[in-house]
N, C-alpha and C positions, 0 to 999 in steps of 0.2 A: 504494500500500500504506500501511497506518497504520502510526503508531507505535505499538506496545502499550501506552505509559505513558497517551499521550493518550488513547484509548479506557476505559482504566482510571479513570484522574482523572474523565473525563464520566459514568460510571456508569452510571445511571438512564438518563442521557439519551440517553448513545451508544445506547443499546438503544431507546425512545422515538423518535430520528429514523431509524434503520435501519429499526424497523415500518414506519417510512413506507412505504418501497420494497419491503417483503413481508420484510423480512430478518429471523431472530430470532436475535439474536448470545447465546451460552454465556457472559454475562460470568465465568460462575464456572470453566468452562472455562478462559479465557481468562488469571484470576487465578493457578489452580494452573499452569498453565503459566509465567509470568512469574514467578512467586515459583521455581519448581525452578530457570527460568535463573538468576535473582538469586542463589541458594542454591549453583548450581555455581560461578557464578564465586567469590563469596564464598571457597568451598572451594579454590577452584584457587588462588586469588591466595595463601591461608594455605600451603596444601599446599607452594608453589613458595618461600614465602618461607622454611618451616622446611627445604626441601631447600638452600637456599644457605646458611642458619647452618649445616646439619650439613657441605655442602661444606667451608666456611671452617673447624669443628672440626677437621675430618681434616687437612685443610694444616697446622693449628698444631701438633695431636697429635704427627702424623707430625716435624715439627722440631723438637722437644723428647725424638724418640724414643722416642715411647706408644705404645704398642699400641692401632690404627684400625680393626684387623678386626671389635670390636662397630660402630663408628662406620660403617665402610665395608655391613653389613649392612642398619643404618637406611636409609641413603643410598639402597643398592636398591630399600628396599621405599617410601619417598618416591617414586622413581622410578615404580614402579608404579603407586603410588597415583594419580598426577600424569598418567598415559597414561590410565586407567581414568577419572581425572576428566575430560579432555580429552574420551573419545570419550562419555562422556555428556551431557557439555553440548553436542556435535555434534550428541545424535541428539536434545535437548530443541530448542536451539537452531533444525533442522528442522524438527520439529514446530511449533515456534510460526509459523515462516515459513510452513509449509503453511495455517496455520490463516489467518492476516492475508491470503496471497493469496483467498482466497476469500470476506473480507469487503467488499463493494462499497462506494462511498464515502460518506460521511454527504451526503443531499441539503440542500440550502442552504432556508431559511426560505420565502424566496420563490417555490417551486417548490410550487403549490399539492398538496393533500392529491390523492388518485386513484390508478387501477391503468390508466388505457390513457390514449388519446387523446381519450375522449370527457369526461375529466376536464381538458382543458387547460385554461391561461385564456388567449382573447386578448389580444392588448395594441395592434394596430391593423389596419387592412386599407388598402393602397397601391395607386390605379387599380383604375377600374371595372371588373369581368370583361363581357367584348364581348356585344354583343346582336345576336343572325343574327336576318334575316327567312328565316329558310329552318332546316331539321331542321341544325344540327351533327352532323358529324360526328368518332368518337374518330380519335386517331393510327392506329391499324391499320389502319381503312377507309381511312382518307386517304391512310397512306405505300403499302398495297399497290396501290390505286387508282392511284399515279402511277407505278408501278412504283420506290418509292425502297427500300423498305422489303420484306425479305424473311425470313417467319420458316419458310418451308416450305423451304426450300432450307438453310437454319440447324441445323433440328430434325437431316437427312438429315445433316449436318456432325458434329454436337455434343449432339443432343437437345433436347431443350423447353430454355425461359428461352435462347436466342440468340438470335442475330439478325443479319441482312446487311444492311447498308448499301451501295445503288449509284447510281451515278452524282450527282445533283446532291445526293442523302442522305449520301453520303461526303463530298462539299462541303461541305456544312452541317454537320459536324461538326467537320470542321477548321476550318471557318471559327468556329464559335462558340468552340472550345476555344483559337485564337490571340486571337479578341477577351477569354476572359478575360484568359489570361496576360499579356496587356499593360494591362490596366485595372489586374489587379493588381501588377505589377512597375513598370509608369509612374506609376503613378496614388498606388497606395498603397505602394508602397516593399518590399515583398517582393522577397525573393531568390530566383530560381526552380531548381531542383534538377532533376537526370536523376538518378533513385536507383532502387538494387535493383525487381526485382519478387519475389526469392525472400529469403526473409529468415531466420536461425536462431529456435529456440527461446526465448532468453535475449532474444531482439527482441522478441518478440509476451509476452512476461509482461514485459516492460519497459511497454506500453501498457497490459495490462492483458484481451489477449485469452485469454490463457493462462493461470493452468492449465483455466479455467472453460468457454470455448468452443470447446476444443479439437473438437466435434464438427462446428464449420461450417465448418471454416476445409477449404480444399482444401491435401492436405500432397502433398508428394514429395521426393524422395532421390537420393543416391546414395552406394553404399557406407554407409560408417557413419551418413551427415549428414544429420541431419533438418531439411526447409526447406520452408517454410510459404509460400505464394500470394498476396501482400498482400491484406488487405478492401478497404484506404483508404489513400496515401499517408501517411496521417498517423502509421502505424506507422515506417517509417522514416526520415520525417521527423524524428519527435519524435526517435528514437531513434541520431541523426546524434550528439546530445550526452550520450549514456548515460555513467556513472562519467568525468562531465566538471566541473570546476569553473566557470565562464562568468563571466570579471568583472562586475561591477555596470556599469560604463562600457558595452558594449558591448548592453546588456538596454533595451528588450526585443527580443528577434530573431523577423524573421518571415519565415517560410520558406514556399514555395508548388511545386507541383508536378505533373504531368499525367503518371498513370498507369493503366494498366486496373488494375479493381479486381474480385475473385473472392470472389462469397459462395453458399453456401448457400443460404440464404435459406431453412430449415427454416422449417417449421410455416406456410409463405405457400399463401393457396390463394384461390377465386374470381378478382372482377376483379383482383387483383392478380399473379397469373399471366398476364395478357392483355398482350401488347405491351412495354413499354420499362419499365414500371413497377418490376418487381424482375426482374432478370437475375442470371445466376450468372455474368456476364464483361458489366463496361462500362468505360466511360475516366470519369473524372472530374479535374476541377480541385480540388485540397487547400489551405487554408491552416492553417497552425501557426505560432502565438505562444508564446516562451518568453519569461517574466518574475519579476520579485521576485511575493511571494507577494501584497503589497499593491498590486499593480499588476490584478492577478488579472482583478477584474472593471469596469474601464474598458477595457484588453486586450479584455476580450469583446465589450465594447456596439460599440466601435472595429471588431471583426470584422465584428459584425451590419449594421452601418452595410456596411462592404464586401460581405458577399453579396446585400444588397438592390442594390448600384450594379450588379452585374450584372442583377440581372431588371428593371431600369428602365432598362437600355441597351436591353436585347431589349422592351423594351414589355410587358412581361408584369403583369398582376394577382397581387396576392398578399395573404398575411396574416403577421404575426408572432404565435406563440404559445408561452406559458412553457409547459412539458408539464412533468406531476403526479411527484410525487415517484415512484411508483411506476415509472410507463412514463420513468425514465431509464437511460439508460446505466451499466451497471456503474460505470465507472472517472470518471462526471461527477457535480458537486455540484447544476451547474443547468445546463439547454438552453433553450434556445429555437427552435423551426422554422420557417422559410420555408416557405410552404404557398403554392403558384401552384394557381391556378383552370386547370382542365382540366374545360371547355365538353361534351365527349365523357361525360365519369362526371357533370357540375353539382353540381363538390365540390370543395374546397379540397386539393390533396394535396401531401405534405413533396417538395420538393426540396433543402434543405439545413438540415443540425442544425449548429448553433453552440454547441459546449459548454465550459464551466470545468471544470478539474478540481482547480482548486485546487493542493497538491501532493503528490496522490495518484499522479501520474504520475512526479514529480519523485523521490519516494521510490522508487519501484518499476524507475526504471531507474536512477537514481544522478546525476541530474541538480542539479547546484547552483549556487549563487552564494554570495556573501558578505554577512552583515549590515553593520550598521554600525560591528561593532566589529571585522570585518574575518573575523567565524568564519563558518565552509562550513553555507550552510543549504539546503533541499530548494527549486529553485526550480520554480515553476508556471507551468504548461503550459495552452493552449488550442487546441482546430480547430474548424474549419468547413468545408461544402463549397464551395467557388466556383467555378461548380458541377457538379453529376454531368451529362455528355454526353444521355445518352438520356433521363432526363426532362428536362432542357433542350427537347429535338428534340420530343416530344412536345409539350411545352405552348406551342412555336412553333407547330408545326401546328396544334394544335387552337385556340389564340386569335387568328389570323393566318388561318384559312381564311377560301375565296371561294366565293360563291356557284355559283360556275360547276364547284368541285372543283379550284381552285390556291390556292396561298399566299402571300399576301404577306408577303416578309420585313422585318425590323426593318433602320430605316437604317444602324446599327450595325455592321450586318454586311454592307452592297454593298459595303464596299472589300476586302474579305476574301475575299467569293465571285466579283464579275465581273457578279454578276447582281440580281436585286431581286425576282425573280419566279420561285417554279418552276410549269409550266402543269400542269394537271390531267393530263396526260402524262408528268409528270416532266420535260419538258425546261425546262433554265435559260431563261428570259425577262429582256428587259427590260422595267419598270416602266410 
């Protein structure tokens, strides 16, 4: 969430880099809003200070033996005045906050101009994507073909976007998902977390899902309590340090975590409804970095570096790309994506976003630190995926197939599975 002042002070501009991203912020809006708050407290702080002179009148009055019943009248209607003041700068006070949650973040310079994906700019490509003498084929042909992979037994379960994992496909999931977590808890120093999968309201506008996307999010309840379906660990993650102070010493923290994660996934259609690509239930690997706000964007390159060391354990091809101001995330200033070649589509597609948020997150759920001169500031927040399960699986299969219809897996992962080979049958092989 922003600060009203700051958006104010940038002017012109706050409004200028918002177009970026399709957003056209009310500064004038925004000003008459900030000026009523400014106005009531003003009033309140006066109001409250002639209520305590006229207190302290009547105490003297009355010892001297004056007659306080005008004094005592005033003092009422102070009082009044002073509750009347209260609940309007309550309901201005809300108002402004309703308005700030739904302004998305300023995108960062660097995040070039554009409205989708076709507007990204590369920044490099890592390993050749594989060359078959033979037709490739996608993940679905391939996992149903070995019997790993089941979306018809799924659909009967739960409906479209599921999916079943069996026998050496269940392996391979847990196999991959323990090679991250130790790449990254070993490797890179992450703390790994077992945390909620249902989370409160004041959680999800804490990241930044709430009040805006409240339509994708999978909710349930009980009794009075409304509780939301994680998207992405990263919601409760981040949100472990919500209305926390975090000393300086202790920053930056990096938290990591493997949880199913539940979207929507509105307005998805074509090949992207096919197979593993966008599910409304997968597992994925989360990292979150909490930091000073100038630590920001080394924190993130630091990230990017880490979800690459995954796709180059599994042998996988990829690209990194800064995506346009536009096609960002609400609550990021800048991302970058991990795009792995998937031989099946002969296309580059996101397997993990690495975004700053600067401290947009930090504000919004009350996360701080200390400057230098030791006052509580908004500290900033970063994630990434390292990585999501099912497009992992997919882009193993499909870069790692055999001519024959088996897969040869990445060496990374025989200590994990037992095996090095699933046969075009599905059964575990050795190499």
């Amino acid at each position: 969430m922003h600060d009203a002042r700051v958006l104010i002070d940038l002017g012109d501009e706050a409004v200028r880099l918002l177009a970026r991203r399709g957003y056209q912020l009310d500064l004038s809006a925004l000003e008459a809003l900030q000026s009523r708050r400014n106005s009531g407290i003003q009033a309140g702080d006066e109001l409250r200070a002639r209520s305590k002179q006229v207190a302290q009148e009547v105490q003297r009055t009355a010892k001297q033996g004056g007659d306080v019943s005008g004094l005592k009248e005033t003092a009422r209607a102070l009082k009044e005045q002073v509750q009347q003041n209260e609940a309007e700068l309550e309901q201005v006070q809300q108002e402004l906050t309703d308005l700030l949650l739904t302004i998305p973040n300023l995108p960062d310079d660097e995040a070039p101009d554009g409205f989708s994906d076709a507007d990204a700019r590369e920044l490099r490509r890592v390993g050749e994507p594989p060359r078959f003498d033979f037709a490739p084929k996608d993940h679905v042909d391939l996992g149903e073909a070995m019997g790993i992979l089941d979306f018809g037994r799924a659909a009967k379960l739960s409906g479209s976007r599921f999916s079943v994992l069996r026998g050496a496909g269940a392996a391979l999931e847990r196999a991959i998902a323990s090679l991250l977590l130790d790449v990254h808890t070993r490797r890179h120093g992450y703390v790994e977390h077992a945390v909620p999968y249902l989370v409160n309201r004041r959680t999800m506008t804490g990241t930044g899902q709430l009040p805006k996307f409240e339509e994708d999010l999978f909710k349930t309840g009980v009794a009075d309590r409304d509780l939301f379906l994680i998207p992405t660990a990263e919601v409760p993650l981040t949100n472990l340090y919500a209305d926390e102070i975090v000393p300086p010493a202790e920053l930056p923290l990096a938290l990591t975590a493997y949880t199913p994660c539940f979207r929507s996934e509105a307005g998805s259609y074509g090949r992207d409804t096919r197979g593993l690509i966008r599910m409304h239930q997968f597992s994925k690997v989360e990292m979150v970095r909490i930091c000073a706000a100038e630590q920001a964007r080394e924190q993130m390159q630091l990230m990017v570096s880490h979800a690459e060391a995954c796709l180059q354990e599994l042998e996988l091809a990829y690209r990194v790309v800064a995506l346009a101001a536009g096609d960002t995330g609400f609550s990021a200033q800048l991302t970058y994506d991990l795009e792995v070649w998937l031989p099946g589509q002969e296309t580059y597609r996101e397997i993990s976003s690495v975004s700053d948020f600067g401290t947009f997150q930090g504000r919004r759920a009350g996360i701080r630190t200390r400057d230098e001169k030791g006052k509580p500031t908004p500290a900033a927040t970063i994630n990434g995926s390292g990585l999501p399960l099912a497009r992992t699986i997919a882009a193993v299969l499909e870069q790692h197939q055999q001519a024959d219809g088996s897969v040869l897996l990445p060496k990374a992962l025989h200590p994990y599975l037992g095996f090095a080979r699933i046969g075009a049958d599905g059964t575990p092989a050795a190499e």
